[in-house]
N, C-alpha and C positions, 0 to 999 in steps of 0.2 A: 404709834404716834411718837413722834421724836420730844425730847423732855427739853433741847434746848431752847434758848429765846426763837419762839414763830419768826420769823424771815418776813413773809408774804402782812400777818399782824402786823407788825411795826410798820410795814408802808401803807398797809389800810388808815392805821391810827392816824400815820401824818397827814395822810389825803384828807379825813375826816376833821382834822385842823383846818383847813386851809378850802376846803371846798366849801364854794357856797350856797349851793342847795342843801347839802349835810349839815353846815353850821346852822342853817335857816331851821331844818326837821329839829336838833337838839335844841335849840331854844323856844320854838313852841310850849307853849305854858301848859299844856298837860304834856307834853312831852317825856323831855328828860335823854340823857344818852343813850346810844342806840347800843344795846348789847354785841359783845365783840364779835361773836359770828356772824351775826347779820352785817356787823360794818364790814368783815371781810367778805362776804359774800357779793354785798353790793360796790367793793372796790372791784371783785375779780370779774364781774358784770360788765365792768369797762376798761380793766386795765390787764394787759399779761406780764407777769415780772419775769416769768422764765421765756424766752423767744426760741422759737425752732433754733436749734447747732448749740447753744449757749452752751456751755458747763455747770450742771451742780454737782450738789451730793445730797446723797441718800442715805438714810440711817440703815446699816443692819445688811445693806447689796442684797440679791435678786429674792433672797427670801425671808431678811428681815432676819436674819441668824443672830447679828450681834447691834442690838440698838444704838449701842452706845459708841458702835466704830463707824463713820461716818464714810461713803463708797463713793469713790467720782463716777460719775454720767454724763451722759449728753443728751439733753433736749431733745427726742423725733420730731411732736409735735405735741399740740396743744388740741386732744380728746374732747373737751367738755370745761365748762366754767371752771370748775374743780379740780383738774384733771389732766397730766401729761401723760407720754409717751416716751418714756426713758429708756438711754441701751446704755448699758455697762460694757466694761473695754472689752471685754469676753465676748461682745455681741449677741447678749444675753436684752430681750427688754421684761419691762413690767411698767403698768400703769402706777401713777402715782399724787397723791392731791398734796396742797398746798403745805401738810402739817408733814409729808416727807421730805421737803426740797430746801435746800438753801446755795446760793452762788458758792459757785466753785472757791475752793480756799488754794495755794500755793504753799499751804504748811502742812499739806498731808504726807 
């Protein structure tokens, strides 16, 4: 699991501002906020931040070797709610959910 700032998190959180069935659920009086994996689960329910072709990166490339060095990819497709299909430039792929991915950076 990649240790920096979640990518996919941060855009749940915002959804979960601004959406109104979410704000309705969290202010329900036995409510309370929805725990973070559940708010991203039910953002990635409806929303794909990575699109087939896109660019990210990956912690660690094709086996997770080094976590800390960040590997660019390219989206194949979108596997499961949770879930791409990433190829590295090698044409190497591996599946990957939401706590490996972040947009491509230009500062690699």
């Amino acid at each position: 699991m990649a240790t920096d700032a979640n990518y996919v998190a941060g855009l749940a959180l915002s959804w979960a501002r601004t959406d109104p069935l979410e704000q309705w659920v969290n202010a329900a009086p036995r409510g309370g906020n929805t725990p973070l994996e559940e708010t991203v689960s039910e953002y990635l329910g409806s929303h794909n931040p990575f699109a087939d072709g896109s660019r990210v990166e990956v912690p660690g490339g094709l086996h997770r070797d080094t976590a800390a060095v960040w590997v660019p990819a390219t989206i194949v497709e979108r596997t499961a709610v949770d879930e791409w299909t990433v190829e590295f430039d090698d044409g190497d792929q591996a599946w990957r959910d939401h706590h490996e991915l972040r947009p491509y950076s230009q500062a690699l």
